[in-house]
C-alpha positions as CSV (number, residue, x, y, z in Angstrom):
1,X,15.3,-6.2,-39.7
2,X,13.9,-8.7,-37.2
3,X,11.0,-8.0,-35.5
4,X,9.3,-10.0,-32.2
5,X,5.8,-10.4,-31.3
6,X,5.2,-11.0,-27.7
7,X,2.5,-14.2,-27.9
8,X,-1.1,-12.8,-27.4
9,X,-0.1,-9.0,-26.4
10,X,0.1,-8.0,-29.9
11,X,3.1,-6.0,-29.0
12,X,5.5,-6.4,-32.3
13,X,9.2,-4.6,-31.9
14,X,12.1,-5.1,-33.4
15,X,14.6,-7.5,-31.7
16,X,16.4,-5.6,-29.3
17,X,14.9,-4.7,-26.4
18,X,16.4,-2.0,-24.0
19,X,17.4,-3.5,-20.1
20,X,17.4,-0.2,-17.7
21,X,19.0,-2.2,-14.8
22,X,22.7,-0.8,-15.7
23,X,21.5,3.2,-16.1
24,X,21.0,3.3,-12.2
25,X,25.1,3.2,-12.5
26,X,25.3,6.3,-14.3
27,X,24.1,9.9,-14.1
28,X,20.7,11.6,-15.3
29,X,22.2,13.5,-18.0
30,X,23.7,10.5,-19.7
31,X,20.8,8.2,-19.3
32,X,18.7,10.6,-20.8
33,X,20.8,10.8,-23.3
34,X,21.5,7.0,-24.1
35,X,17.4,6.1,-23.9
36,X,16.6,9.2,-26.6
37,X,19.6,7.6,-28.7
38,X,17.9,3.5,-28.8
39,X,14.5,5.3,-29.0
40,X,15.7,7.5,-32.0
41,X,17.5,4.6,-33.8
42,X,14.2,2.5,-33.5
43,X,14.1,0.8,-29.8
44,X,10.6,0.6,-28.7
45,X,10.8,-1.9,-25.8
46,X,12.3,-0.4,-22.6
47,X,12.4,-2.9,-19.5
48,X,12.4,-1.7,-15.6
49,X,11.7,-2.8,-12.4
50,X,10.7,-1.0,-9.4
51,X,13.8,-2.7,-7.3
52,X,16.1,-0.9,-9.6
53,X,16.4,2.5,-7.4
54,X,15.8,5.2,-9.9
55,X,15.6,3.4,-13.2
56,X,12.2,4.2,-13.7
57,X,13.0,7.8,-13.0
58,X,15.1,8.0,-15.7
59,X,13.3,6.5,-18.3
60,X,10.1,8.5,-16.9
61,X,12.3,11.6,-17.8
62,X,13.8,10.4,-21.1
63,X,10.6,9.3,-22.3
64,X,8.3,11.7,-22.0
65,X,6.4,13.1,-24.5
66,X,6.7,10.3,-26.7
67,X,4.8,7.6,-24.0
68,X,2.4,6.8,-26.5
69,X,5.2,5.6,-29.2
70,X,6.9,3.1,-27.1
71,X,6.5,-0.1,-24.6
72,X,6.8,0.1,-20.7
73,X,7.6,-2.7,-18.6
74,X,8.3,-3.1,-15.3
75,X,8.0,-4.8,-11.8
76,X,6.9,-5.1,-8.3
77,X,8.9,-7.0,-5.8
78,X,5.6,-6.8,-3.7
79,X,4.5,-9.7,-1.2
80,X,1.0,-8.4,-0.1
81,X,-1.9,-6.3,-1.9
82,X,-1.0,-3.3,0.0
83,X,2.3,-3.3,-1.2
84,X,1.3,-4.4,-4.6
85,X,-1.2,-1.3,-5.1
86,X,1.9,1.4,-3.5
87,X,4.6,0.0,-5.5
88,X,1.9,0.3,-8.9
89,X,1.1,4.1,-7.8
90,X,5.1,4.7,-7.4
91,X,6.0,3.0,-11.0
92,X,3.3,4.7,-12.7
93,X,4.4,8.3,-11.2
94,X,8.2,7.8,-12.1
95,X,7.6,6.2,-15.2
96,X,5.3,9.7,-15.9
97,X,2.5,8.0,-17.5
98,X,-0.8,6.2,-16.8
99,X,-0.1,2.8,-17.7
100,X,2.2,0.2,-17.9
101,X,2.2,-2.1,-20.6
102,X,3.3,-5.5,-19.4
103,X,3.6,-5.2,-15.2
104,X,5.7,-8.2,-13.9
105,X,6.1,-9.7,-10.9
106,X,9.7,-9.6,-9.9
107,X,11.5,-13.1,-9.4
108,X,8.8,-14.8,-6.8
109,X,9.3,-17.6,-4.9
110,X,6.6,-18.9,-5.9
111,X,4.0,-18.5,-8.6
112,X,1.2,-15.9,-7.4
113,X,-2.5,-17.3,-8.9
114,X,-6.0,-16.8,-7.4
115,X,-6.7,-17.5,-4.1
116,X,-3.3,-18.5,-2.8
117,X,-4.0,-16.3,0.4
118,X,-1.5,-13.8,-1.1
119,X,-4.5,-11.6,-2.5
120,X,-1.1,-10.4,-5.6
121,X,-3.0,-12.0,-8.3
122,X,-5.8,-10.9,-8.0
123,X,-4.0,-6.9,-7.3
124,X,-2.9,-7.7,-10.5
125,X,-5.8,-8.3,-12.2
126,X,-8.0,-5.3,-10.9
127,X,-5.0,-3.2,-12.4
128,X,-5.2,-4.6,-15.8
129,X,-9.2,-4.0,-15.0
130,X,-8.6,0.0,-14.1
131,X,-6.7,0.3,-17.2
132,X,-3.3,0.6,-15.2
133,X,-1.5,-2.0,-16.7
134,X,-2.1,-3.9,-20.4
135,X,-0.8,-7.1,-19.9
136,X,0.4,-9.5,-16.8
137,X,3.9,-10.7,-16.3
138,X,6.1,-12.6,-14.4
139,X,10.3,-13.1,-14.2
140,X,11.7,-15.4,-12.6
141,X,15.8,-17.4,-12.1
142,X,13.8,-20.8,-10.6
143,X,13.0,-23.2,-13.4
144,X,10.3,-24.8,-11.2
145,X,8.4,-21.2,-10.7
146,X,8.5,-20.3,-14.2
147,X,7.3,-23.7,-16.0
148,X,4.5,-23.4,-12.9
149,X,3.4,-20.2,-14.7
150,X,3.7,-21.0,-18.3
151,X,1.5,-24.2,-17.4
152,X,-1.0,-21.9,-15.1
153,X,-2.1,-20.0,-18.2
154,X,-2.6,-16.7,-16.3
155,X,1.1,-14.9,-17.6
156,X,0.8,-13.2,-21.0
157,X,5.1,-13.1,-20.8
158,X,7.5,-14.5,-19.2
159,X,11.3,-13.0,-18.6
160,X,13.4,-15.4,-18.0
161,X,17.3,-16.0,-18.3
162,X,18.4,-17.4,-21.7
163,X,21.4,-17.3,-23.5
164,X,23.8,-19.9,-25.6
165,X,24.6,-21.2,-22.2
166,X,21.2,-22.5,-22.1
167,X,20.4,-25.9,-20.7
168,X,18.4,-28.4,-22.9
169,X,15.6,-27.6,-19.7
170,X,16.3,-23.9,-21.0
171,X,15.4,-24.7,-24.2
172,X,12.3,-27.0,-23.5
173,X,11.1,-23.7,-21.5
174,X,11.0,-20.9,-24.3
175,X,9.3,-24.3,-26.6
176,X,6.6,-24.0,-24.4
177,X,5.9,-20.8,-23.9
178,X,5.6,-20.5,-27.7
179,X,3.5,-23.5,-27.8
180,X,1.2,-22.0,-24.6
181,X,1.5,-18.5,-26.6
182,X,3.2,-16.4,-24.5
183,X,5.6,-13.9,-24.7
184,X,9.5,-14.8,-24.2
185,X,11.7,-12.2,-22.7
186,X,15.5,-13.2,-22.1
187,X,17.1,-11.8,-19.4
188,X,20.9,-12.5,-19.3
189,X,21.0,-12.7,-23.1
190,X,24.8,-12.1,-22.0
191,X,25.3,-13.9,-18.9
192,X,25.6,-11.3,-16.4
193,X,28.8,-9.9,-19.0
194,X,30.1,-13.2,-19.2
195,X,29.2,-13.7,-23.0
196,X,31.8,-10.9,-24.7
197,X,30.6,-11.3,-28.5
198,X,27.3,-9.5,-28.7
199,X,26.9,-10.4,-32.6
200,X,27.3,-14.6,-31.0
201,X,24.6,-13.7,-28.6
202,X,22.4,-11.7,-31.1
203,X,22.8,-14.8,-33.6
204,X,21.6,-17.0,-31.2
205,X,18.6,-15.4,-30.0
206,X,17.6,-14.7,-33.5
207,X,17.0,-18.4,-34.0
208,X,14.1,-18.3,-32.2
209,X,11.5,-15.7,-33.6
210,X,9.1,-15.4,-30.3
211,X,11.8,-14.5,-28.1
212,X,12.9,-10.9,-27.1
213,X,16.2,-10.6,-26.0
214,X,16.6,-7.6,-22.7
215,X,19.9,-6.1,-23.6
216,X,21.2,-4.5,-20.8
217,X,22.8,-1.3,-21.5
218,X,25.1,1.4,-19.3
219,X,27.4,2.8,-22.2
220,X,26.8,4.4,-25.5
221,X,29.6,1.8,-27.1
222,X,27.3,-1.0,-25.9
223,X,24.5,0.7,-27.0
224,X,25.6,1.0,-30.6
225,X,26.8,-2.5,-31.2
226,X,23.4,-3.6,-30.9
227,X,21.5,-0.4,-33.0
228,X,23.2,-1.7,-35.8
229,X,21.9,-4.7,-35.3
230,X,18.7,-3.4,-36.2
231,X,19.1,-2.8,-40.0
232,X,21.8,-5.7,-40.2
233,X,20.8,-8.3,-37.6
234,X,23.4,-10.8,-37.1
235,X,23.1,-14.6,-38.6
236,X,24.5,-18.0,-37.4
237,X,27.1,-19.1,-39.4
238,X,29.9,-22.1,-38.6
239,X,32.0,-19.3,-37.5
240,X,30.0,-18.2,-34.9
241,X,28.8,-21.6,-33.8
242,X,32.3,-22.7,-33.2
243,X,33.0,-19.7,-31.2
244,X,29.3,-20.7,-28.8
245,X,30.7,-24.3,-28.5
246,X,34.0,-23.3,-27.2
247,X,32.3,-20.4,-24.7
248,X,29.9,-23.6,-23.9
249,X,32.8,-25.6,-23.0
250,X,34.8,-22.5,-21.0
251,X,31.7,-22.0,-19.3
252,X,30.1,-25.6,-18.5
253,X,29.4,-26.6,-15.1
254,X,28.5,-24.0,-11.7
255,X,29.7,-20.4,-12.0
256,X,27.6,-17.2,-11.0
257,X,26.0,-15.4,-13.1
258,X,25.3,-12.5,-11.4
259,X,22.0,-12.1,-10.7
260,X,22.4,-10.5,-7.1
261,X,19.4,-12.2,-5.4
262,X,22.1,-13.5,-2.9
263,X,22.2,-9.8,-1.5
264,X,22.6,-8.2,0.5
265,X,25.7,-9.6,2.5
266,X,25.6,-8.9,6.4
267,X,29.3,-8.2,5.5
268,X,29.4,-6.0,2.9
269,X,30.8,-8.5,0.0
270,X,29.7,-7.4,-3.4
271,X,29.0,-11.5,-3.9
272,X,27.2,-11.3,-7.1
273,X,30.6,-9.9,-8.6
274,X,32.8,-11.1,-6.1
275,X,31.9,-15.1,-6.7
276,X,32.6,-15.0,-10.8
277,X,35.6,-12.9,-10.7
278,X,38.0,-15.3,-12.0
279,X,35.9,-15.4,-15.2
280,X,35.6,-11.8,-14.9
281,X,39.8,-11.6,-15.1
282,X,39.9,-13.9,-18.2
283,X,36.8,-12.3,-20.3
284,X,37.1,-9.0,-20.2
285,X,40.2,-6.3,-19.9
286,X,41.6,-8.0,-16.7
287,X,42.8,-3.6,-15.9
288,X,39.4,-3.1,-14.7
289,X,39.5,-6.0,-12.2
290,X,42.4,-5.2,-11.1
291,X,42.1,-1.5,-9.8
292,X,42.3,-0.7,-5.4
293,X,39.0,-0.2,-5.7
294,X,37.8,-3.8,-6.6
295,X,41.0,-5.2,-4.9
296,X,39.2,-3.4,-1.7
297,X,35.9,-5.3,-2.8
298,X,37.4,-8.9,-2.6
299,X,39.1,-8.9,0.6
300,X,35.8,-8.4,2.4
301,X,35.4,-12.0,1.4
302,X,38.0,-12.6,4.2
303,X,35.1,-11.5,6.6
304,X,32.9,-13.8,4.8
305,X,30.1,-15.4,8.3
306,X,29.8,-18.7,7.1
307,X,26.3,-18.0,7.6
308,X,25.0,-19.8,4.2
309,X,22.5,-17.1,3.5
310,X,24.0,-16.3,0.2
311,X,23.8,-20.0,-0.5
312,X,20.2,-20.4,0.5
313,X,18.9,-18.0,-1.4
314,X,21.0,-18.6,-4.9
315,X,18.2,-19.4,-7.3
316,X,21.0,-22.1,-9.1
317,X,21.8,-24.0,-6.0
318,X,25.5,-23.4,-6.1
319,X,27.3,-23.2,-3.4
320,X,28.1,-19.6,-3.3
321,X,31.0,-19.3,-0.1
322,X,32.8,-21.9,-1.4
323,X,32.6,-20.2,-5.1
324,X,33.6,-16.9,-3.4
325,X,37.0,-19.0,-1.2
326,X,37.7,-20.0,-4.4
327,X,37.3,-16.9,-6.4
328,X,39.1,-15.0,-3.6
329,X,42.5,-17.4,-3.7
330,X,42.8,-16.6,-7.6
331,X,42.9,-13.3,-7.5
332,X,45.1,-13.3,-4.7
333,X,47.2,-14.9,-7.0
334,X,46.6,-12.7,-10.4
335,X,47.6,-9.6,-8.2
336,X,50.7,-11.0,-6.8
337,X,51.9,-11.6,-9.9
338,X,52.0,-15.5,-9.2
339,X,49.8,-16.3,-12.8
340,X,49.3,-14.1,-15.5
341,X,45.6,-13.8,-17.4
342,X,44.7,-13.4,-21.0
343,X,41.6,-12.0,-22.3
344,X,39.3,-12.5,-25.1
């Protein structure tokens, strides 16, 4: 069994922690019932955010009763103290308990520290004061933002995307946040569903023993691949190195992965789906791409404004209408029956 301690925090769990984004896409009942499973089979870390609609509802629910034998995080997408304390008060209600154990700020454009005007930080700190929150947090997609904070000193963790698709930057990044003695949690462990072989993705993370990797989870399937992880976590061997180096290859260069901070489109287009859909169609069962429903989905691009907002806001720099024209004239392609697709 691997386990993870999260630098200074003292918070030790095994290496799987649980990513509540995906449970907003299904029902109460069954994301009661998938948290109690990962809690029963020994999942301790359970990540949310406040931006998720009613993740933390769900947990709250799920949760209860055994608060005291489990982690909480979550975040606030807050941009003033106001908002900071309201969004806090909200969390902490849902989440049914009286603290949060590591409270994050959610993907900043910047990195929030005393007296930037912003009065967050110091928010933050009078809640870890009250007894509100344990530890202080920041995520972040912007490389610049997130090596700001590590060097600030004033983060005890940092969530972060990382995954075998990470740049040699990547890499220097979760380095130093060892060497600064924080805590590392990867977001994206599977690129946004782009990386299909959990046990590769497992392998990989458990190379670096200060890092916990944020599964996210929406079915039970998905959920048990990675419980029985627990008592037989995954190792790298040359077979699953070769299979990284080709996904590396597949995957080099600018593709989306998913992260949705382009959104909302004045239009409607689902973009952070929409804009990697070709990879979607060669990388998982291309069926599920290829229903009305998502058919529906990509011909909004048609009605795509040109307006760039998408693009300014993409935390990668790419160049997110031209990835969606592009995207758009494949599939057109894959459902007329003009080229066929294979999947892994």
């Amino acid at each position: 069994m691997d386990y993870v301690t999260l630098g200074k925090t003292n918070i030790t769990v095994n290496k799987n922690g649980f990513g509540a984004l995906p449970i907003q896409r299904i029902s109460q009942k069954d994301a009661v019932k998938l948290i109690r499973k990962a809690y029963q089979a020994g999942i301790t870390f359970f990540d949310t955010a406040r931006f998720y609609t009613d993740s933390e509802e769900k947990l709250g629910e799920a949760l209860e009763g055994i608060r005291e034998k489990v982690y909480l995080a979550t975040k606030t997408a807050a941009v003033t103290a106001e908002e900071f304390w309201k969004q806090l008060e909200i969390s902490l209600h849902n989440l049914k308990t009286d603290y949060i154990d590591i409270y994050q700020f959610h993907n900043p454009a910047f990195c929030p520290k005393p007296g930037d005007g912003t009065g967050l930080y110091e928010a933050m700190s009078e809640a870890k004061a009250q007894g509100k929150i344990r530890h202080i947090g920041i995520t972040n997609h912007r490389l610049a933002v997130a090596k700001e904070a590590v060097a600030s000193g004033l983060y005890e963790t940092l969530q972060f995307p990382f995954c075998y698709l990470a740049s040699k930057q990547d890499l220097d990044l979760v380095q130093a946040c060892k060497d600064a003695g924080m805590g590392f949690l990867a977001m994206k462990a599977l690129s946004g569903g782009l990386i299909t072989n959990s046990k590769a993705a497992y392998a990989f993370e458990s190379q670096f023993d200060h890092v916990l990797p944020i599964w996210g989870v929406q079915r039970e399937s998905e959920l048990d691949e990675f419980i029985s992880y627990i008592e037989n976590p995954p190792k790298m061997t040359e077979e699953l190195s070769q299979f990284i180096e080709n996904d590396r290859k597949e995957l080099s260069g600018d593709f989306c992965r998913g992260c949705g901070y382009c959104m909302p489109c004045p239009v409607g287009i689902e973009i952070n789906n929409c804009a990697r859909m070709s990879l979607l169609l060669r990388r998982s069962p291309s069926a599920l791409q290829l229903t009305p429903e998502v058919q529906a989905k990509m011909k909004k691009i048609e009605n795509c404004l040109h307006c760039n907002q998408c693009k300014k806001k993409c935390p990668y720099g790419l160049d997110t209408p031209a990835l969606l024209e592009k995207n758009y004239a494949d599939y057109k392609r894959v459902v007329a029956g003009e080229i066929s697709v294979e999947t892994k």
